[in-house]
N, C-alpha and C positions, 0 to 999 in steps of 0.2 A: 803326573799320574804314575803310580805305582804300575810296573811290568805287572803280566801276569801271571799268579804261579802256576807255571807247566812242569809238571812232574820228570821223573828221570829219565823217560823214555822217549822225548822230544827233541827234536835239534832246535835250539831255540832260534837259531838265526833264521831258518826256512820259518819258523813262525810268526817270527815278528815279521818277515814280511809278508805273509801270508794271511794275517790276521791280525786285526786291531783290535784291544780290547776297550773300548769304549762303552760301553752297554751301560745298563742298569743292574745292579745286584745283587736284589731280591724279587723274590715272584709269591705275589700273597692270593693268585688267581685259586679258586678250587673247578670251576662250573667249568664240565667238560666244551660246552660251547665259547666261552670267552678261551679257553684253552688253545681250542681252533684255530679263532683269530690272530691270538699271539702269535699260534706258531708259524702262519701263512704270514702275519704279518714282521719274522724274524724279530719278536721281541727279545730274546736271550742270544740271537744270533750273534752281537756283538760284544758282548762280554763271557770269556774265554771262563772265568769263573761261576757264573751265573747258569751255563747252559750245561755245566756239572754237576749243578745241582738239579736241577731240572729232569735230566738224563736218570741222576741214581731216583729222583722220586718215581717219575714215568715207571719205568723199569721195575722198581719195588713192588708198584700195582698192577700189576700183571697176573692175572690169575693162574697159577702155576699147579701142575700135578702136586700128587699130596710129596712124593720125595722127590728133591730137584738138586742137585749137586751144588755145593752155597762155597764159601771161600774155605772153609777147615779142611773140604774136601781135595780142594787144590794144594792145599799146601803138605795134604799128607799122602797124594799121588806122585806129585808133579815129580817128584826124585827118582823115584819109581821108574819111570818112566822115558823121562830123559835123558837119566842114567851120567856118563861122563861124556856123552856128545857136544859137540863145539854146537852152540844154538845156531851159528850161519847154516851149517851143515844139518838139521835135522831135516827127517824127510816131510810133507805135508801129507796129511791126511788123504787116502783115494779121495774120500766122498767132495773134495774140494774140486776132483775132476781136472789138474794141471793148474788151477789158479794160481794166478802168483796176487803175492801178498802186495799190494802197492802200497806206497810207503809214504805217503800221505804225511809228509813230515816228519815220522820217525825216526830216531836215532840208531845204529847196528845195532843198540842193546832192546831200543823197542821192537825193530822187525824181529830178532832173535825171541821175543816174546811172545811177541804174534805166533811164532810156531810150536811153542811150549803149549799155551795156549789150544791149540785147534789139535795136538794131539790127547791130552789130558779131556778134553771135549768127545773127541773119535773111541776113546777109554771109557767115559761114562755113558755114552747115547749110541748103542751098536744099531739102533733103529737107525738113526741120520744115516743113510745109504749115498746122498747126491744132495750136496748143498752149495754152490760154488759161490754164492754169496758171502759165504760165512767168513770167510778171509777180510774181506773189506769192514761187513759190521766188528770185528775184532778189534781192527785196525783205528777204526773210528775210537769205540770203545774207551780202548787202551789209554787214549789222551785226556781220559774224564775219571780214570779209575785212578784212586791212591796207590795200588799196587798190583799184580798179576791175580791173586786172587780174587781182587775185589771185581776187576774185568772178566774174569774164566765167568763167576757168580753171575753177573749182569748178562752173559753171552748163553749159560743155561736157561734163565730164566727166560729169555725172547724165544728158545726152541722149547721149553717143556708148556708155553703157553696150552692151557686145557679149553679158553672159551670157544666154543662151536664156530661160532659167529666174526670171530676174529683170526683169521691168518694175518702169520706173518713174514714166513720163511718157507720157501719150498725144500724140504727134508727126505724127497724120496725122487729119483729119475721121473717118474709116472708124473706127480705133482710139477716137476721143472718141465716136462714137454706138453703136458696141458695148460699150464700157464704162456707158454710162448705159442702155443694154437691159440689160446685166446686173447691173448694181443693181437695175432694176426687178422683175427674175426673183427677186433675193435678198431683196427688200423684200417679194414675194410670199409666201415660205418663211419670212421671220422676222421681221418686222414687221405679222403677218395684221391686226392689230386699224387700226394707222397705214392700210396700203394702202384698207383697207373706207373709211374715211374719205374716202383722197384722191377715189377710184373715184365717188365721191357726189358731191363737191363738185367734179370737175375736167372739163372737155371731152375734155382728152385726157392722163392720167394718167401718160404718159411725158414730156409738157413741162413737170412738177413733176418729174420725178426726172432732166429733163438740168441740172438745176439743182445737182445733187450736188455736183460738183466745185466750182461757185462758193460753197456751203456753207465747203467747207476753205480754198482758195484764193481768200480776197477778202472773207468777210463773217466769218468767227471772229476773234475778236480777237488780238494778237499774242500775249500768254499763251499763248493755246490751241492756235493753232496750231505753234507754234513746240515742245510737249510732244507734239502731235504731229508734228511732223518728226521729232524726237528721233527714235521709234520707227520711221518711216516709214524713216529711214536707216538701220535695222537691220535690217527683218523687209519692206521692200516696199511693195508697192501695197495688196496686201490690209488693212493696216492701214486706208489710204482708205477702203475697205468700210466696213469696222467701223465708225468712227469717224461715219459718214457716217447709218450706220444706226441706231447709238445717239444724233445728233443728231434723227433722225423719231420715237423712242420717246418722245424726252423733251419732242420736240415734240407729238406726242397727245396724253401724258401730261396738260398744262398745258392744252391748246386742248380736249382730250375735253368733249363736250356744249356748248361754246360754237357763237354763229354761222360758218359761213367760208363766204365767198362763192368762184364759182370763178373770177371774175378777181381776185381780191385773193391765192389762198393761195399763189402763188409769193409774191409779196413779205410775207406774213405768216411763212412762211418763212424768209427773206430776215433779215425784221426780229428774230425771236427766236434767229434764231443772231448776230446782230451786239449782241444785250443775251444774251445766254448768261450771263453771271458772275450775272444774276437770278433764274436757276435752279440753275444748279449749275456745282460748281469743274471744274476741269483734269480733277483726282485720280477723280471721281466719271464723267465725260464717257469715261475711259479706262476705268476700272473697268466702266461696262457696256458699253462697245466690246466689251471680250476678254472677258466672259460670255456672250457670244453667238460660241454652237457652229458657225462656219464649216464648208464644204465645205471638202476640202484645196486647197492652191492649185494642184495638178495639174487636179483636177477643175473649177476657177474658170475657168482657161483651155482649158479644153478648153467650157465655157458662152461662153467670150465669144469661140473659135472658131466655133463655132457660130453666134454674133450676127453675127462678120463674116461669113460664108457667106452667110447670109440676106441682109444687105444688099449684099451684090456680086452677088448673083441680082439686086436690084430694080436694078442697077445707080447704087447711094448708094453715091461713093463720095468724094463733094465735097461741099461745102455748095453749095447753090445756093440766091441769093437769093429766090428768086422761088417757093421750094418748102418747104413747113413743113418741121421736125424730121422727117427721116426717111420721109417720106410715108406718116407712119400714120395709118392711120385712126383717129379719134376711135373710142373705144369705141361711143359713145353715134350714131355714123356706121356702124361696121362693121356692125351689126347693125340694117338701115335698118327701121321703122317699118313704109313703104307697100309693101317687096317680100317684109318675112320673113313669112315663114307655118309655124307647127309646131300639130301636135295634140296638143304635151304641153308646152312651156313657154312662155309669154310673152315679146316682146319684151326685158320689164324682165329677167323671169330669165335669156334668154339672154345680155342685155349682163352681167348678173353672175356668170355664169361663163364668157364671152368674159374679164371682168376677171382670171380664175386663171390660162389661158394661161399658156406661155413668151411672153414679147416677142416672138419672133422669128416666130411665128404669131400673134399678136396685129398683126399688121402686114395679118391674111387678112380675108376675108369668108367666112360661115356658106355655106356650101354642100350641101343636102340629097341624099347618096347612096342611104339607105334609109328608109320609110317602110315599116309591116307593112301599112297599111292602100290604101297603091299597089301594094306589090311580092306582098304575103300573107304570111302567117305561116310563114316559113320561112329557118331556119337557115342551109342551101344560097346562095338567094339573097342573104339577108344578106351572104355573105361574097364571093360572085360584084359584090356591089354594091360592096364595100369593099375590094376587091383595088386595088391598086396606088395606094391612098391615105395619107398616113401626117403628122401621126396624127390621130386622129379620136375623134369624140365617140358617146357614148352614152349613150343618154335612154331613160328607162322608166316608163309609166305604169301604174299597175295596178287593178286594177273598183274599190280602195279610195277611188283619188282623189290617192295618193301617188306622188310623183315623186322619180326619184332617176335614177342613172349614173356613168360614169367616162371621163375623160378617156384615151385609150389612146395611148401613144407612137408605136408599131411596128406597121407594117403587117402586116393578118391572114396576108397570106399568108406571112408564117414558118414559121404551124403545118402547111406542107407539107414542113418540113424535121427532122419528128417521124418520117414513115414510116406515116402514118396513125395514130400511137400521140398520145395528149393530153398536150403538152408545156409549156411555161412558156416565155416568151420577153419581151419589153419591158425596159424601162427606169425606173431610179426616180423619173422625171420622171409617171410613171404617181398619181392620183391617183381616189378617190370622192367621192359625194357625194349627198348628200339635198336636197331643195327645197321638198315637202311634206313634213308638215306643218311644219316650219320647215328653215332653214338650215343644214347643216354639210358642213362640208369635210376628208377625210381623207389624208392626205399618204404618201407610205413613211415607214415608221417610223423608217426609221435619221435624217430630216430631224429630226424632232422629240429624237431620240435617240443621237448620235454616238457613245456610248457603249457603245451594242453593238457595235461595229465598226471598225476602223483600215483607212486606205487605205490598198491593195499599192501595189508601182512599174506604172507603165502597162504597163510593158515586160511584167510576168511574166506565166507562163501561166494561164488560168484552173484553178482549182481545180475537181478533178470536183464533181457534187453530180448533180441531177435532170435529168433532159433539157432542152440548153440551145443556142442558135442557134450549130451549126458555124461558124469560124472562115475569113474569106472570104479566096479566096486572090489575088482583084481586091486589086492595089494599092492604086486609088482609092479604094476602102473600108477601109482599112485605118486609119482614125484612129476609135480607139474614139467611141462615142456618150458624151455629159454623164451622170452619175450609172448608169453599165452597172455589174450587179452585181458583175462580175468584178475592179473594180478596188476591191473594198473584202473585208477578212477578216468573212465574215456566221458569226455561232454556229452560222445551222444553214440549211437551204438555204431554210425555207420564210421568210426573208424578204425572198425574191425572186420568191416566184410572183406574177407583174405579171396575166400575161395569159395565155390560154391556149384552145382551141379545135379541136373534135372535127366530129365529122358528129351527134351525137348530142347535144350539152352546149359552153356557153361561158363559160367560169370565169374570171372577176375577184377576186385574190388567193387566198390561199392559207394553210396552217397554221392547223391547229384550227377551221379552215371555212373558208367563202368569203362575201369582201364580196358577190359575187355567182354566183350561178348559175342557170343561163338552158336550159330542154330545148329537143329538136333544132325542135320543133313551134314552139318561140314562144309557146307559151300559158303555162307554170307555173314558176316559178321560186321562189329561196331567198336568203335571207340572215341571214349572222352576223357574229361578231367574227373576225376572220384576221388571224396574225400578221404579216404584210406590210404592211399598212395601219394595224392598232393601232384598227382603228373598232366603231363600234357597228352594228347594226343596223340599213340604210338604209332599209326601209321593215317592214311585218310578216315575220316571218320566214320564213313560207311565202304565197305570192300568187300570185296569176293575174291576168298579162298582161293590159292593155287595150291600150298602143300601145307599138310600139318605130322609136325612129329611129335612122340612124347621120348627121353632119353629118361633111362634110370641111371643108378650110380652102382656101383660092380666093381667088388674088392677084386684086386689083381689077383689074390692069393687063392680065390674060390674059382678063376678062370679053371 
């Protein structure tokens, strides 16, 4: 068999043993669905020819702004620019943020590329503010392009992509730290066992998961990542997701019951995705990427809308030197020692379930709105305390000694928009949970269960079912909420009763009972399995009230 032709920018020896060319190649597929499968199934993976061509068509079709900078344009900057600098020595682009170029096989004259490259890129696109990806997709690139121009061309085209619907590169600070909040929110929902982990061993749990992207882009090996490009250029960002998340699974998996210190596990981290072939292949790495039941990607960005929202409140909209990651609060901060004070959980349990949070409230401080024991045992009050807060926590103790609650999305005062009648309202960001006698956590069902359910288009109308939050005719509100029932086909209505609240009774879930239920008095309450939640039993199933609190969330910066 004929070598394969790798161009001049390759060391060929790291290739050949890094890569077999055995494949097939030609590719007569059109139908974006069998496209899919090839790609998850590494069809062009192994022919070093084949997946060049593959790459310039992918690429080609990319819906691009009307002006996009193409190869004449490189070749009539790039002098310009470069000037008489030795290419080792040129400097890299800010917007790279320190990245370095990994060199994924290439030869000094292909890394000396790569940085001609990303400045000529920094020269056409003064928008690109923070891309620290872009060094690796380059790098990749480079080994599929006939020559520098034809790589600059292919590497504008992935950033001037104009489809709404299709990201593919985070290109601004704001876009890279909402994206690693919504990992962190995804890592929450389907990596429970990983997160419990990091939560223990980390200070601040989101500066292990803005690490994500240097996972794919810079520490996986060129194998690996380059199987994932494959699919990356067919199905998106969300593929990152995936792939990113099935890297932390298999990273517990290995690391479960060993030591990790919390200033080592970034770079333990770090270090087990850069020896990855020690645990497991490509084949296996993708395989449990796409076994893991995503949100649809309508509903992904409308979570990492949501992220940037939050962070253009705290006004993060830049990286600034002189300011950690995002100005969150360490978990093990938010929830300070000498100023928190509750009469039903602990310090420790409060930072453990501050650790469930969305990120984007995980960024607050505990803020106590209701106490029974300040305000008295009354329902009334309760929701007079908790008006215009959203969302908010609830804690319940009872003469047993058991502690439990639920996290609520949606501000109480919805249930004014029933008529007086007890209505259902939230979102499936809504969550329960027990603390005594041990730990567990209940999620909406349909998170654990996708199955029940296919997302509708945004756009469609909600489908009738049980009494549900009227449809606001405020513009500004008008972009639905992250996981709102209405944008998913539910079997039956009751796996949407989130929340819910009367002058008489306050009901957490729903169908075939209730996670909870609470009388108007405050004193007696109930709990069972309900189909909304899919749980057990958070404390005895009939009980009486010892203490109930409601906690808001309270940006540090408005203390």
């Amino acid at each position: 068999m004929d070598p394969p032709g790798y161009n001049c920018f390759v060391d060929r020896d790291k290739m050949d043993a890094a890569v077999q060319d055995l494949g097939p190649k030609e590719l007569s597929c059109t139908e974006l669905q069998e496209l899919k499968q090839l790609a998850r199934q590494g069809y062009w993976a192994r022919s070093y020819a084949l997946r060049g061509k593959v790459y310039q068509r992918l690429i080609r079709d990319i819906p691009c702004r009307a002006v996009t900078p193409d190869a004449s344009v490189y070749s009539d900057i790039v002098g310009k620019i470069v000037g008489k600098h030795s290419t080792s020595s040129l400097p890299l682009p800010e917007f790279v943020d320190n990245t370095q170029v990994p060199s994924y096989c290439l030869n000094t004259r292909g890394e000396g590329a790569v940085r001609k490259i990303l400045l000529c890129i920094a020269n056409q696109f003064p928008d690109v503010s923070f891309c620290p990806a872009l060094p690796a997709v380059v790098a990749l690139l480079l080994h599929y392009s006939t020559d520098e121009a034809q790589c600059f061309e292919n590497a504008c085209r992935i950033l001037a992509c104009n489809d709404p619907g299709r990201k593919l590169v985070d290109q601004s600070f704001l876009a890279f730290e909402s994206s690693c909040m919504t990992f962190g929110d995804l890592v929450n929902k389907y990596c429970q066992a990983a997160h419990k982990l990091m939560v223990a061993v980390s200070e601040d749990v989101l500066q292990v998961y803005a690490d994500w992207q240097r996972w794919l882009f810079g520490e996986l090996p060129l194998g690996y990542f380059a199987r994932v490009f494959d699919v990356f250029l067919v199905e998106g960002y969300k593929v990152l997701y995936r792939v990113a998340l099935a890297i932390l699974k298999f990273f517990h998996k290995v690391r479960a019951g060993q030591p990790l210190e919390s200033d080592s596990v970034k770079q333990d981290i770090r270090t087990f995705v850069r020896d990855i072939a020690k645990t497991v292949s490509p084949e296996k790495l993708l395989e449990k990427a796409f076994a893991i039941r995503l949100f649809s990607r309508k509903e992904i960005q409308l979570l990492q809308m949501a992220n940037e929202k939050a962070l253009k409140q705290k006004g993060i909209t830049v990286k600034q030197k002189s300011v950690s990651l995002s100005k969150r609060q360490f978990v093990h901060l938010a929830v300070h020692a000498e100023n928190f004070h509750s009469e039903i959980v602990s310090v420790k349990e409060m930072r453990d379930i501050w650790s469930w949070v969305p990120e984007r409230f995980a960024l607050c401080q505990p803020l106590l709105l209701f106490s029974s024991l300040q305000h008295g045992y009354s329902l009334t009050r309760f929701y007079f305390q908790c008006e215009g807060h959203e969302p908010t926590l609830l804690l319940i103790k009872t003469t047993q000694k058991e502690v439990c609650g639920a996290y609520l999305s949606t501000d109480w005062s919805e249930r004014n928009k029933f008529g007086g009648k007890v209505g259902f309202f939230g979102t499936g960001e809504c969550f329960v949970f027990r603390l005594q006698p041990e730990v567990q956590r209940y999620e909406w069902v349909v998170i654990k269960h996708p199955e029940l359910t296919k997302p509708v288009p945004l756009e469609a109308p909600a489908a009738p079912s049980l009494p549900c939050r009227p449809v606001s005719s405020d513009p500004a509100d008008r972009l639905s909420p992250f996981l709102a029932a209405r944008h998913f086909n539910l079997p039956s209505k009751t796996e949407s009763m989130f929340m819910a609240g009367g002058n008489d009774c306050l009901i957490i879930g729903g169908g075939g009972g209730q996670a909870l239920y609470i009388d108007g008095d405050l004193n007696r309450g109930r709990t069972g399995h309900c189909d909304t939640f899919n749980n057990q039993p958070l404390c005895s199933e009939n009980f009486l009230i010892s203490a109930v609190e409601a906690w808001g969330f309270q940006d540090p910066d408005t203390q």
